[in-house]
C-alpha positions in Angstrom: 89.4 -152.8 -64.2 90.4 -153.5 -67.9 93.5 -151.9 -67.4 95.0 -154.1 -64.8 96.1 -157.7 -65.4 96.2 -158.4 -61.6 92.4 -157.4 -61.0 91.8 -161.0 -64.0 92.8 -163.9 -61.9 91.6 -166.1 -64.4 92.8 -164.2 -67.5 89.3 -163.9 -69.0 87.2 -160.9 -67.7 83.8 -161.3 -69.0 84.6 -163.3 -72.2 87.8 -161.2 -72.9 91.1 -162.5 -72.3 94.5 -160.7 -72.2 96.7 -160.9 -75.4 99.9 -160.0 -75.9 99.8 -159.8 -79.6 96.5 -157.4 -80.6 94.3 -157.4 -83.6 92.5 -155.1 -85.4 88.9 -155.0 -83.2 90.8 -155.5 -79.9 89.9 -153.5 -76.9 93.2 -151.5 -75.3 93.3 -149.8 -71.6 95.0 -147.9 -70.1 95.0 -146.6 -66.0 94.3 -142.9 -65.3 93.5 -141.2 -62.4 90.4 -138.8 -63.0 87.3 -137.7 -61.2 85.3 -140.1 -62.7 87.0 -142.8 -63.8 90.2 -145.0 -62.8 91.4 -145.5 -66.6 89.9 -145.3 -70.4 90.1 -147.4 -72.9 90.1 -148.0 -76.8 89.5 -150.1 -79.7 92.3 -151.2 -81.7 92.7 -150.8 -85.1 96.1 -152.1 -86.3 99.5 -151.5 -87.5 100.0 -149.7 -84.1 97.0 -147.9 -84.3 93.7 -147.0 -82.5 90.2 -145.1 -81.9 89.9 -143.8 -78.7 87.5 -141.0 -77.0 88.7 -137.8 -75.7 86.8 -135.8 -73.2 85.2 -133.7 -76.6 86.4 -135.4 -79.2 86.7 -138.6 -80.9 90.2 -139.3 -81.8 92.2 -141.7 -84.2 95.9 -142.3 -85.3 99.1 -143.7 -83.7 99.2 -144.8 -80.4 102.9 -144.5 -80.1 102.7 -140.9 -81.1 99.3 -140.1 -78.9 100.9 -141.5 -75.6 104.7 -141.8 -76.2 106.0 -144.6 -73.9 102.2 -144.3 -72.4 101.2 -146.9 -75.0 103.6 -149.5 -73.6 102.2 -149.7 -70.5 98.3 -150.4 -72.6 96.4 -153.9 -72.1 95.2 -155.0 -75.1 91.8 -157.6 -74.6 90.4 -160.0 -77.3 86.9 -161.4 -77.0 87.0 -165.4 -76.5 83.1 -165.5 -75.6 82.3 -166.7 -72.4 
């Protein structure tokens, strides 16, 4: 759900609204295909970079060099508050 614009008609899912320009503390998605789960997300931590949760690990660093062109297709949410 966080990683798809389309499934926001409003542009504000639960407080958090789309932006194209992300912040440090921004949530970033991202759609994947896996048993349990239709995408995984992240919290953004600026200058292109991120904290995101690996199946056994906890991982940090570049999103560019994590996902490649992967981190173009990301949604980054701010909080607005409801």
């Amino acid at each position: 759900m966080w990683a798809d614009p389309t499934n926001d008609p409003l542009g504000k899912l639960h407080g958090w609204t789309i932006t194209l320009n992300p912040h440090s503390g921004d949530v970033f998605a991202w759609k994947e295909r896996d048993s349990d789960a239709t995408g995984h997300s992240g919290i953004y931590l600026g200058n292109g970079n991120g904290v995101w949760a690996g199946k056994y690990t906890v991982n940090t660093g570049s999103l560019s060099a994590a996902f490649g062109s992967g981190a173009n297709g990301f949604v980054y949410r701010t909080y607005v508050g409801k």
